[in-house]
C-alpha positions in Angstrom: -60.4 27.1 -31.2 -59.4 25.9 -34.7 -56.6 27.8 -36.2 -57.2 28.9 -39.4 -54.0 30.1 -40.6 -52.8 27.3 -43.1 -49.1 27.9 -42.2 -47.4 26.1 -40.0 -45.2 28.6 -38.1 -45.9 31.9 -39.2 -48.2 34.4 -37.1 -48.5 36.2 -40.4 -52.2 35.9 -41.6 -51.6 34.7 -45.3 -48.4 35.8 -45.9 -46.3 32.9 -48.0 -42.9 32.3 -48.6 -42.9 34.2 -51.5 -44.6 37.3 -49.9 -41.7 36.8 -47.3 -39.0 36.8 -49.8 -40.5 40.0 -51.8 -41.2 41.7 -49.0 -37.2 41.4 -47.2 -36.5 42.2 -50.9 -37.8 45.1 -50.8 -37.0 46.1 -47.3 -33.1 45.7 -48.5 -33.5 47.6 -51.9 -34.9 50.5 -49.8 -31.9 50.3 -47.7 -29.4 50.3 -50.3 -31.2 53.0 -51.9 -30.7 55.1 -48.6 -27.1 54.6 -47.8 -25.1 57.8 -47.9 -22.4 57.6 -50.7 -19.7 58.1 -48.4 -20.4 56.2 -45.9 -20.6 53.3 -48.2 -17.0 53.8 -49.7 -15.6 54.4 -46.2 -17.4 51.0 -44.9 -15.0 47.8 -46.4 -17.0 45.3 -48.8 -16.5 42.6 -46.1 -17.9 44.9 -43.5 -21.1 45.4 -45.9 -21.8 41.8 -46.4 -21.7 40.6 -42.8 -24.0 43.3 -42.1 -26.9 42.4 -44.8 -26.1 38.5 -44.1 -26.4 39.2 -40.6 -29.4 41.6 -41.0 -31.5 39.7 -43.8 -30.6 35.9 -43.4 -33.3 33.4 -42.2 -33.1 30.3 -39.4 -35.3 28.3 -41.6 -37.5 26.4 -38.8 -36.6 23.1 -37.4 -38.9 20.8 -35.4 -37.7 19.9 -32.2 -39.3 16.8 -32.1 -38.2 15.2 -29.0 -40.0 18.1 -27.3 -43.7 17.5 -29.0 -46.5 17.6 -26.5 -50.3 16.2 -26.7 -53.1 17.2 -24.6 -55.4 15.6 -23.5 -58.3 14.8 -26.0 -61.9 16.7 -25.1 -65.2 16.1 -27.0 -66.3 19.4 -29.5 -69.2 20.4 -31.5 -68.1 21.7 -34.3 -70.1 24.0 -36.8 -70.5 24.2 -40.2 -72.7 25.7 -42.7 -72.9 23.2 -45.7 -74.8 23.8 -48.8 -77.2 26.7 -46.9 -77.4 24.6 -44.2 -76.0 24.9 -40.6 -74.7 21.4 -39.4 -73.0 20.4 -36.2 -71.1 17.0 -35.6 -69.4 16.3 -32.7 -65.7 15.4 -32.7 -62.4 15.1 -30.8 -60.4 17.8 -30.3 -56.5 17.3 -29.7 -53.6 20.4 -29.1 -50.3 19.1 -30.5 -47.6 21.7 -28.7 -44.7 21.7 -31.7 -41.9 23.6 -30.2 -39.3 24.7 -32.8 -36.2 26.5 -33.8 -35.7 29.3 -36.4 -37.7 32.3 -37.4 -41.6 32.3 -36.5 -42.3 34.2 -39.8 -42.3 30.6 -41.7 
């Protein structure tokens, strides 16, 4: 099976970094927007910011390359449908296994 999503790491279909970044944006405003007044001057500034870092930061992915797997190759027919035409060639097909740190949603 051929993955189509052009993003390395995300299981998000389409979503880029920037849709990321608007959409926690978002997700923050709305909680700011929600916080009871008094709660918020009762809670200190340092208290606030550990919470949103802690709540909104992201583990930018890092390869953990020692740990890369290949399987083994296997012959495939793959499809395509090229100027009104359906075409088949055959190929190779290898799975590289990229294991990782950080958040999935890169």
């Amino acid at each position: 099976m051929i993955n189509d999503n052009p993003f390395l790491f995300s299981n998000e279909t389409n979503e880029t970094i920037f849709d990321l970044i608007s959409r926690r944006e978002k997700e923050l405003e709305n909680e700011l927007m929600e916080l009871d007044g008094e709660r918020l001057l009762k809670t200190s500034l340092e208290d606030w910011c550990n919470y949103f870092e802690n709540k909104y930061k992201s583990d930018i992915p890092k390869i953990l390359q020692e740990n890369i797997e290949r399987s083994d190759s296997e012959e495939v027919t793959l499809k395509d449908y090229d100027f009104g035409i359906n075409t088949s060639v055959k190929g190779t097909k290898i799975t590289y296994y990229v294991p990782f740190q950080g958040d999935s949603y890169f």
